[in-house]
C-alpha positions, -999 to 999 in steps of 0.1 A, spaced: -825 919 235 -826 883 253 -812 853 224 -829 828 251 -863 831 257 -874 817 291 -913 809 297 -922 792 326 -934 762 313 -901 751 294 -877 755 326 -908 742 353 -924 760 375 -896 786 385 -883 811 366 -846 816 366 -828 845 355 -803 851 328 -776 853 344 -785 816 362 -788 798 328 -753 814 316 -737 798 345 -756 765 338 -741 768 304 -706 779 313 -709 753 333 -716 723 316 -694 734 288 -665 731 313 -673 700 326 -679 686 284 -645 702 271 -629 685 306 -644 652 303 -631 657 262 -595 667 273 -590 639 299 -603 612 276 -576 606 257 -550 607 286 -571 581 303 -569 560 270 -536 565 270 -528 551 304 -551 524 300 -535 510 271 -500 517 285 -511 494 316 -526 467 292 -506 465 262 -468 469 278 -455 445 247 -434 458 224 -438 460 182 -429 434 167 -394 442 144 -395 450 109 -384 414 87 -349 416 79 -345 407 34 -324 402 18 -308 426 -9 -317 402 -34 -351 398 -26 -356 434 -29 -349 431 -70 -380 408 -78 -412 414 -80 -437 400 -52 -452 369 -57 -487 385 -59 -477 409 -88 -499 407 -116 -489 420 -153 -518 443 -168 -519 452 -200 -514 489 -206 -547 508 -216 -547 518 -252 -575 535 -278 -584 523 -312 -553 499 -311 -527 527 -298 -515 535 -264 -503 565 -250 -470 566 -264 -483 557 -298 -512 586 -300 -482 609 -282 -461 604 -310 -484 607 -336 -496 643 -323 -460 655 -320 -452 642 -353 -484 663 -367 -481 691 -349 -439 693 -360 -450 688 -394 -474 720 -392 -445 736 -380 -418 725 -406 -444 736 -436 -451 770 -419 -419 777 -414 -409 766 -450 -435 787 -467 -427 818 -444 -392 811 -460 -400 813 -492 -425 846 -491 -399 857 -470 -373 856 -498 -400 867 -526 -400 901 -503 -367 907 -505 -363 895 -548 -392 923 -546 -371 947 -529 -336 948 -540 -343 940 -577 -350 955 -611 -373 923 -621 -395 932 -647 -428 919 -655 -434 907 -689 -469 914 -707 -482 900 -740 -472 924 -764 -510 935 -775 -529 952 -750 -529 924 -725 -520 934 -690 -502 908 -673 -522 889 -639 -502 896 -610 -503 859 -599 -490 840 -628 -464 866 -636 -447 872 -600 -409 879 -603 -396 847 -601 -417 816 -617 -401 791 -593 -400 811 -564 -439 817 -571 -440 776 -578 -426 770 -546 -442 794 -526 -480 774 -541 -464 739 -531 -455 753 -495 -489 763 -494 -504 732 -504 -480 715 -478 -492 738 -450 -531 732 -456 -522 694 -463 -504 695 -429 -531 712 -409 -560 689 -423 -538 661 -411 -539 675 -375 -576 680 -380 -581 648 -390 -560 633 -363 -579 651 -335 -614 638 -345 -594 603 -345 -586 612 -313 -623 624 -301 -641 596 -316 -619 569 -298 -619 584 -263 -582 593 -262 -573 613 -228 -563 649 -231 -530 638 -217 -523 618 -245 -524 644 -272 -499 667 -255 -458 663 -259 -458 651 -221 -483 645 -199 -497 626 -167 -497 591 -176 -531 588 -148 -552 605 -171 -570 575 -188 
């Protein structure tokens, strides 16, 4: 199967043979990756023979130059969204997000020790004394336990609604991903 097809009106009026045009190739290719290779030498010489000079030395300053700013330096003002900047929106998602956490962990406390008044005790529950069967909820084993355990609870939705909130604050003022974490590339803006 020939890759090159050869007619006789696209190489003149001869016809060569395969074998002809592959050394034509070969050819040329050598004589293009040669040219390629000894460019850069040639360069090289030329611009040895032209520019002999030397660099010029790097300025010598003074250590207490190197302590102020450049003369050029101008002071921008740090990005920010909805009046905060990065710091600002950091903190206020950490302080969320550690809030969530402190009310979890206080109402997990608290069921936690309901469990064990549940376990190890001989609490009774105390029902009306006519046919009235006492609701479960109201009548728990311990009234503050049960009180506290409500007020965690309250605490812990409060909490999360706050983070909710905090992220659509967040979304509706364009605040960077990076901003909303602990730590996080300052670049992301």
């Amino acid at each position: 199967m020939s890759l090159v097809k050869t007619t006789p009106c696209s190489l003149g009026n001869s016809t060569q043979s395969r074998s002809e045009l592959a050394l034509r190739a070969s050819r040329g290719l050598a004589l293009g990756l040669a040219l390629l290779l000894l460019s850069p030498v040639t360069l090289a010489e030329e611009g040895s023979e032209v520019g002999t000079s030397k660099p010029a030395p790097a300025p010598v300053v003074p250590l207490d130059k190197l302590f102020e700013l450049p003369s050029g330096f101008e002071v921008r003002k740090a990005p920010s969204h909805a009046g905060f900047g990065a710091t600002e929106w950091r903190a206020r998602f950490s302080e969320a997000r550690q809030r969530v956490e402190r009310s979890t962990a206080a109402l997990a406390g608290a069921k936690r020790e309901l469990a064990e008044l549940a376990e190890s005790s001989n609490a009774w529950a105390v029902a009306p004394p006519v046919g009235g069967i006492p609701n479960s909820k109201d009548s728990p084993l311990n009234y503050q336990l049960s009180q506290r355990i409500k007020q965690d609870q309250r605490e812990v939705d409060a909490a999360k609604r706050n983070l909710l909130d905090l992220k659509v604050s967040a979304n509706l003022a364009g605040v960077p991903d990076g901003w909303r974490r602990e730590r996080g590339p300052e670049l992301s803006e």
